[in-house]
C-alpha positions in Angstrom: 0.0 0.0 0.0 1.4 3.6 -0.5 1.8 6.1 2.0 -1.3 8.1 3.4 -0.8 11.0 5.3 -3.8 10.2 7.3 -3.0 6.9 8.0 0.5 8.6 9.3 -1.2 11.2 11.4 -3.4 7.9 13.1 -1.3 5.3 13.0 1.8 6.9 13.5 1.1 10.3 15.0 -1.2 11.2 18.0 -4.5 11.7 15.2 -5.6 14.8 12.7 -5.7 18.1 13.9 -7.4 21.2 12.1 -4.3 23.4 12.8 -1.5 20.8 11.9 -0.7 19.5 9.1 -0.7 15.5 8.5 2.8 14.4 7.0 3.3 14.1 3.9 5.9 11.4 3.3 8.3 9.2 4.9 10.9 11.5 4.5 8.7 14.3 6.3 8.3 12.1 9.1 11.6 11.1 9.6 13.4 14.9 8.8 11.1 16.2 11.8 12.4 12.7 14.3 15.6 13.4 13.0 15.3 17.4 13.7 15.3 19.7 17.0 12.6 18.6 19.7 10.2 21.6 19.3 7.9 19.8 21.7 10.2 19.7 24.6 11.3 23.3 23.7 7.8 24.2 23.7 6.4 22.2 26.8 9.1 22.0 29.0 10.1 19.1 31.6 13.2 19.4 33.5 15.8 16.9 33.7 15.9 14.3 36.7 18.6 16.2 38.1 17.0 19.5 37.9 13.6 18.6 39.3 12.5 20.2 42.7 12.1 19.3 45.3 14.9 16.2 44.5 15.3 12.7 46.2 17.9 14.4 48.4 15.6 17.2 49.7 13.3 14.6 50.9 15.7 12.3 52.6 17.0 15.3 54.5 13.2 16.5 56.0 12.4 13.0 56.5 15.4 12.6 58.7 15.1 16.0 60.4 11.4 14.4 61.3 12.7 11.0 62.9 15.1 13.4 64.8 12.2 15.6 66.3 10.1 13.0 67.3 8.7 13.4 70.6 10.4 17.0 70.5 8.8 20.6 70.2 9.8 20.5 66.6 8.1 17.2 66.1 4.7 19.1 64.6 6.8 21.8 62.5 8.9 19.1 60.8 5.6 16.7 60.3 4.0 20.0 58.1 7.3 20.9 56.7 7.2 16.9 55.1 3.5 17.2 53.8 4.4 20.7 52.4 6.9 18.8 50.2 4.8 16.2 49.2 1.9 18.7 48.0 5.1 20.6 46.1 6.2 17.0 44.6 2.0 16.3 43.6 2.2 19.5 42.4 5.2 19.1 40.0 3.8 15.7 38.5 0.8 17.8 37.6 3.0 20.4 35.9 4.9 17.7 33.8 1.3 16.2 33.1 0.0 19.4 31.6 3.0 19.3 29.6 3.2 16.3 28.1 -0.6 16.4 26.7 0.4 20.3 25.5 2.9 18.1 23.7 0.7 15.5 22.3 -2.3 17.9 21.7 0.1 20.7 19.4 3.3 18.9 18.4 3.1 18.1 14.9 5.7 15.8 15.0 3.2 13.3 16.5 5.6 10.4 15.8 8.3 11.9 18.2 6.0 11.8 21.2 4.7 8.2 20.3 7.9 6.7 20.3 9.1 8.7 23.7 6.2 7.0 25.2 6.9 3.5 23.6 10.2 3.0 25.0 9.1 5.0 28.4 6.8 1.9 28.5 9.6 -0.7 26.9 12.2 0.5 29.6 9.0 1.0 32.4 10.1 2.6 35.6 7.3 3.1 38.5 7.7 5.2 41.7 6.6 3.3 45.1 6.3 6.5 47.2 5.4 9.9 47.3 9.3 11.1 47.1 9.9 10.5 43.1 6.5 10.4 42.1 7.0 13.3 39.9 10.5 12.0 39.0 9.0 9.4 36.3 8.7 11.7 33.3 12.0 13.6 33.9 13.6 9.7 33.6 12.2 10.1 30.6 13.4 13.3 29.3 16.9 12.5 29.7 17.3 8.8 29.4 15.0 8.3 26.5 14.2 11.3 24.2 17.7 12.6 23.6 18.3 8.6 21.9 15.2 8.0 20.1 17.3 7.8 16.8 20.2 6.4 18.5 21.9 3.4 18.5 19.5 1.3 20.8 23.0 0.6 22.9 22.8 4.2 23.7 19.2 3.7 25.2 19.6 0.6 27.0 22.8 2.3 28.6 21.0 5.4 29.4 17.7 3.7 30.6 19.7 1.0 32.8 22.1 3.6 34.8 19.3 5.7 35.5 18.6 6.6 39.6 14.7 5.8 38.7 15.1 2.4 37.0 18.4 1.2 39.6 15.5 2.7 42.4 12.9 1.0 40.7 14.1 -2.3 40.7 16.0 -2.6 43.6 19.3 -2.7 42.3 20.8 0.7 45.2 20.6 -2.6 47.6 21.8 -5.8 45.7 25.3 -6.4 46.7 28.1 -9.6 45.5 27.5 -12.0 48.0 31.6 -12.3 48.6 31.9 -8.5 48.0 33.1 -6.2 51.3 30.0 -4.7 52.0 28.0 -7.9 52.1 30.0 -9.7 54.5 30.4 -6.8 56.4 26.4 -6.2 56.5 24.9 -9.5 55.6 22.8 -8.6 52.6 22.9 -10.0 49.6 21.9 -10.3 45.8 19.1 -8.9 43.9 18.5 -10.4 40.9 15.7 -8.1 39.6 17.4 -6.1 37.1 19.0 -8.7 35.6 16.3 -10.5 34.9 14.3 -7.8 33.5 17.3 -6.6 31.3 17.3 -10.1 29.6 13.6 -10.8 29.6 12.0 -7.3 29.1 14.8 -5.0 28.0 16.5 -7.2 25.6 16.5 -10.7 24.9 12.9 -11.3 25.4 11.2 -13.6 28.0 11.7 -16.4 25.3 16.1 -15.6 24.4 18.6 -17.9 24.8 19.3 -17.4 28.7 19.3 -19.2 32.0 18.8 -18.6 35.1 22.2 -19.0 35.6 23.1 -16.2 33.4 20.3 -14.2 35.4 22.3 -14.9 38.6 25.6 -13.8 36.8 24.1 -10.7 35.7 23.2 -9.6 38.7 26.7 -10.6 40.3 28.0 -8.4 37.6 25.5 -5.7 38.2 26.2 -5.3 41.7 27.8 -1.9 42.2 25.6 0.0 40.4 23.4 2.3 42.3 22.7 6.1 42.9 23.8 8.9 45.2 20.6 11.2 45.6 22.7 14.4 46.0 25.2 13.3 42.8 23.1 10.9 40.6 24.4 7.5 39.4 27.5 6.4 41.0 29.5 2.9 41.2 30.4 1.5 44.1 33.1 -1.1 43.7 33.1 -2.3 47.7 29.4 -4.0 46.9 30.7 -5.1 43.4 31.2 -9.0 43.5 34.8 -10.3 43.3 35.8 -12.1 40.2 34.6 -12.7 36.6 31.0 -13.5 35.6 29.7 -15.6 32.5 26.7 -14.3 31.1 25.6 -15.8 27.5 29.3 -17.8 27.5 31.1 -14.5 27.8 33.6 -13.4 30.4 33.2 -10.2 32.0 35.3 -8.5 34.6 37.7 -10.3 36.5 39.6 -7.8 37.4 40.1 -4.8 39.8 35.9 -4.0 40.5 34.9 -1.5 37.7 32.2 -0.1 35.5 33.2 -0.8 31.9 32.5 -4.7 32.1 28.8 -3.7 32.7 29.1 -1.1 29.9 30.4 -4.3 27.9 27.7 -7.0 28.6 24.7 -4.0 27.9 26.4 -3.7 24.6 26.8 -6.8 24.1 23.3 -7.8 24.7 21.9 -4.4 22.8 23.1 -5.8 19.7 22.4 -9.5 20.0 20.2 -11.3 17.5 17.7 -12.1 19.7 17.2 -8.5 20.6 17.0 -7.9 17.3 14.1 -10.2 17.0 12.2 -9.1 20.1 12.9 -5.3 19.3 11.4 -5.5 16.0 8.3 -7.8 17.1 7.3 -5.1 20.0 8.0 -2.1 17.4 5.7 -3.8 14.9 2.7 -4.8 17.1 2.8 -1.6 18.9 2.6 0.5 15.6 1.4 -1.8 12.9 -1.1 -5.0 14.2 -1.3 -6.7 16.9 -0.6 -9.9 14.7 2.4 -8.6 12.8 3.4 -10.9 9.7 6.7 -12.6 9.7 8.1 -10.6 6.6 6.8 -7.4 8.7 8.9 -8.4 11.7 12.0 -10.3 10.0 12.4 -7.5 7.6 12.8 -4.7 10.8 15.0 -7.4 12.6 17.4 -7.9 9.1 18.1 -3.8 9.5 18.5 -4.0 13.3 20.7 -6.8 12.8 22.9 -5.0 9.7 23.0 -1.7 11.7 24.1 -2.5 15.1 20.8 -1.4 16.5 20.0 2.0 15.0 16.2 2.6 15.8 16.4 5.3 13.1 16.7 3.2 10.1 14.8 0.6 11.8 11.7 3.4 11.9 12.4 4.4 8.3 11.9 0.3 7.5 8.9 0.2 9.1 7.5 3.5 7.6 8.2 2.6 3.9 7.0 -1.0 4.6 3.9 -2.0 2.3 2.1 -3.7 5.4 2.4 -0.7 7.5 0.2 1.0 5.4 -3.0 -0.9 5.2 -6.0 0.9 5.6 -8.0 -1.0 8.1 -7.4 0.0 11.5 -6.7 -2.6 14.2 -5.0 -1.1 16.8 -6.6 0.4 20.1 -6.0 3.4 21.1 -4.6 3.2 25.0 -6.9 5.5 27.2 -3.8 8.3 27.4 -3.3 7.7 23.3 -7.2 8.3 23.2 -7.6 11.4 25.4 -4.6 13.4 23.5 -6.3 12.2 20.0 -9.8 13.7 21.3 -7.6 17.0 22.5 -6.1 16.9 19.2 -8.5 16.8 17.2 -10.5 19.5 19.5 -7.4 21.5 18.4 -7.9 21.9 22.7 -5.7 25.4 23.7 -2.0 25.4 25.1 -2.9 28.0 27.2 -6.0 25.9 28.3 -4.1 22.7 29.0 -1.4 24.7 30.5 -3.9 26.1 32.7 -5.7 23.2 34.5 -6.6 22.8 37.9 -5.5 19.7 40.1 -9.3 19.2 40.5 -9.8 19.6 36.2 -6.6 16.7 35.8 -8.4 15.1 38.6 -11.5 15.0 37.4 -11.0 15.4 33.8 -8.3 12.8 33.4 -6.8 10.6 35.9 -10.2 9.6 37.6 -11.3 8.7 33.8 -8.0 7.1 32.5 -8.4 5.1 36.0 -12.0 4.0 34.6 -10.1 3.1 31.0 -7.7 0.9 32.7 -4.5 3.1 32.7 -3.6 4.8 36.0 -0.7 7.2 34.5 2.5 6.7 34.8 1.4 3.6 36.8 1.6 0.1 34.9 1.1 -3.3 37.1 4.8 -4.2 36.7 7.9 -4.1 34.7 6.2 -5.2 31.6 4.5 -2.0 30.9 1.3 -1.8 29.4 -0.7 -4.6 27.5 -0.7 -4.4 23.4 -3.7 -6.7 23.4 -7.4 -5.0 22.8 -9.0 -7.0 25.3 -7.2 -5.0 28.0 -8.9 -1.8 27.0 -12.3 -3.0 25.5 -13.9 -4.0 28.2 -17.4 -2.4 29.3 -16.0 -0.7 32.4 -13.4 0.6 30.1 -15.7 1.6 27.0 -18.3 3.2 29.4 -15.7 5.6 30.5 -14.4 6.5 27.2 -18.1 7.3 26.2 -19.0 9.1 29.3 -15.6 11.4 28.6 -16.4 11.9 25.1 -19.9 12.8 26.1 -18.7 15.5 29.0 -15.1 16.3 29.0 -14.7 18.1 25.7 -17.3 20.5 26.5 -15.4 21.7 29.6 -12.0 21.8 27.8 -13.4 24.1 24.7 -15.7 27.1 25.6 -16.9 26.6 22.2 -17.1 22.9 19.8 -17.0 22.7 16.4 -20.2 22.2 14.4 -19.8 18.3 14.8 -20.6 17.9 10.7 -17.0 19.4 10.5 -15.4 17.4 13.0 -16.3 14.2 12.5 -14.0 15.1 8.6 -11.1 16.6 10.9 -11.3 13.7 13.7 -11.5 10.6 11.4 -10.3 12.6 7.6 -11.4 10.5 4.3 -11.6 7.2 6.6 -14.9 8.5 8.7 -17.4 5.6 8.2 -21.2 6.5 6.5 -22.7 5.7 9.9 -20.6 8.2 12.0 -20.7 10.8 9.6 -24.9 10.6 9.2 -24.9 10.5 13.9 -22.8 13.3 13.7 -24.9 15.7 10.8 -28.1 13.9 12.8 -27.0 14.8 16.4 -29.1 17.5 18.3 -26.5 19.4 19.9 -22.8 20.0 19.5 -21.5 18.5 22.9 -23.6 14.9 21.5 -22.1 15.0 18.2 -18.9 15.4 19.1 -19.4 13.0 21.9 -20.8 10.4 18.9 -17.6 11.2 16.9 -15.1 10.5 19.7 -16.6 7.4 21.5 -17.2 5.6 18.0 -15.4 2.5 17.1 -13.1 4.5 14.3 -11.9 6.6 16.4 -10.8 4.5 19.0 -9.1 2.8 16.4 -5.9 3.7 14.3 
């Protein structure tokens, strides 16, 4: 099938917008991924580092607050904690705003898609109120800046990262013959090892062991994060000696972080990686059933390249099966919502300008409804590719009751819905949506019609 700039708005992109032009090749696509990130210029989210209040801010009130117990100061440092929290529930809300200002007016759609595939591919989730609002600055640093890297790059950025070594326990594995284990009795965690080779990049079907999970994590041990300096290696919980992961030596040696640089290299650009990268890119972007060609022809470039998720995109974009025009992908409740806003052609200014009770109510009360709880999958995993996740009557009854009553709050004023239903679904709008919407009685019903109908919750 040729290209259709629809189809690359829907598929691709966030949806059609009236005030952003759909692309109009693969080369258009791929000069605006390959270009400056006007999003992030636009919408701004700091970097983990840069966030406040930090990890480090936290630790230091919450300590103060042990210290007062039972003191006069006990009550002053108690509100000086929940103070800091409301500031920390208050920033996650900010980066929120943003990242829908992103999805709603970026027009390179395709940019903020992938930023939240890997965010989901490399899944970190905060456990307590003190990096909460740290998730989407993880991935402003570790993920955007390599989103036409070498998928080395990524996997390095994504595993060294304070939220994913937090995330997965890895600040308290230590070698079980290392100095700090036998001087404090802990021991190994295996978690990020095993997630590295079963989510990150072999796949939970590759060529490993359990053995080479436990030698992973041997080699792993070490890593961890300061909250005050970031990342940091610390070779006294480092275990002694070499580790064999896949039938390669690592380390041996003096305790040090290049072995661990090695092995994520190594496994970035192993064949099976290859296979599993190209199988997720595929079902996430093209069917949920991908062919074998589809999927064997993405993991021939990542193989040939050493990983470069630019030319693997560009495969995938001028791919005949990626361009057939029956939708069968489901949009994801978040993927939904920005459409809707999209296609609303919804304000900056407006979005930029919710309340905490408008997120509240407006979106993560409903996205809870839908099945997604933002930036808060069940596990490591991320979320499911599979329709029956989201199409469930729960999940469809909040999608209609949104699209019934949420885009009259966000726009003072709707389009005449005879319009929209053209600008929200473009040449593919079926007979029986367009005739609902021309037959609906009032705006906020025909635009609810358009939005909660089976082609738009496709793509």
């Amino acid at each position: 099938m040729p290209f259709d700039p629809t189809l690359a708005a829907t598929r691709f992109g966030i949806g059609l917008s009236p005030d952003l032009a759909a692309p109009t090749s693969v080369s258009d696509i791929m000069t605006q991924l390959r270009g400056p990130d006007h999003g992030a210029q636009a919408f701004e989210i700091p970097k983990f580092a840069d966030v406040t209040p930090h990890v480090s801010t936290y630790l230091r009130l919450h300590r103060a607050r042990v210290q007062a117990r039972g003191t006069d100061q006990e009550q002053a440092t108690q509100e000086a904690f929940q103070e800091l929290r409301s500031q920390g529930r208050a920033v996650r809300e900010r980066h929120f705003r943003a990242t829908l200002a992103r999805w709603t007016h970026n027009p390179d759609g395709f940019r903020e898609r992938l930023a939240a595939f890997w965010g989901d591919h490399f899944t970190v989730v905060s456990r307590n109120g003190q990096t909460a609002h740290m998730v989407q600055p993880y991935i402003e640093e570790a993920i955007r800046p390599h989103l036409t890297g070498s998928f080395s790059q990524m996997l390095r950025a994504c595993i060294l990262h304070p939220m994913m070594l937090r995330y997965l326990d890895q600040i308290r594995s230590m070698g079980p013959n290392s100095p700090a284990a036998l001087e404090r009795g802990a021991g190994l965690n295996e978690n990020l090892a095993r997630e590295v080779l079963e989510l990150h990049t072999l796949g939970v079907d590759g060529p490993y062991t359990q053995h080479d999970v436990r030698q992973l994590a041997e080699l792993f041990t070490g890593l961890s994060y300061n909250p005050s300096k970031g990342f940091v290696f610390r070779p006294p919980f480092a275990e002694p000696g070499a580790e064999t992961v896949l039938g390669q030596d690592y380390g041996g040696g003096a305790a040090a972080l290049d072995p661990i640089l090695q092995v994520l290299d190594d496994l970035a650009t192993h064949p099976a990686t290859a296979r599993h990268i190209a199988q997720k890119l595929a079902v996430h972007f093209v069917s949920d059933t991908p062919s074998d060609r589809l999927v064997s022809d993405l993991e021939h470039v990542f193989n040939q390249t050493g990983g470069d998720l630019g030319q693997m995109y560009e495969a995938m974009l001028n791919h005949p099966e990626s361009w057939s025009p029956d939708p069968v992908k489901i949009r994801q409740p978040f993927e939904y919502i920005c459409a809707s806003m999209r296609a609303l052609a919804v304000p900056a200014d407006r979005i930029l300008g919710l309340t905490r009770q408008e997120i509240l109510r407006g979106f993560y009360h409903p996205m809870q409804l839908m099945g997604q709880t933002w930036q808060h999958p069940l596990g490591p995993d991320g979320w499911p590719e599979e329709p029956l996740a989201w199409i469930t009557p729960r999940g469809m009854a909040a999608r209609i009751n949104w699209a019934m009553n949420v885009p009259q709050f966000l726009n003072n004023t709707l389009p005449d819905p005879r319009d929209f239903v053209k600008t929200a679904l473009g040449k593919y709008a079926p007979q029986e949506v367009v005739f609902a919407a021309n037959s609906a009685e009032a705006r906020s019903e025909g635009i609810g019609l358009v939005l909660a109908s089976a082609a738009f919750n496709k793509r």
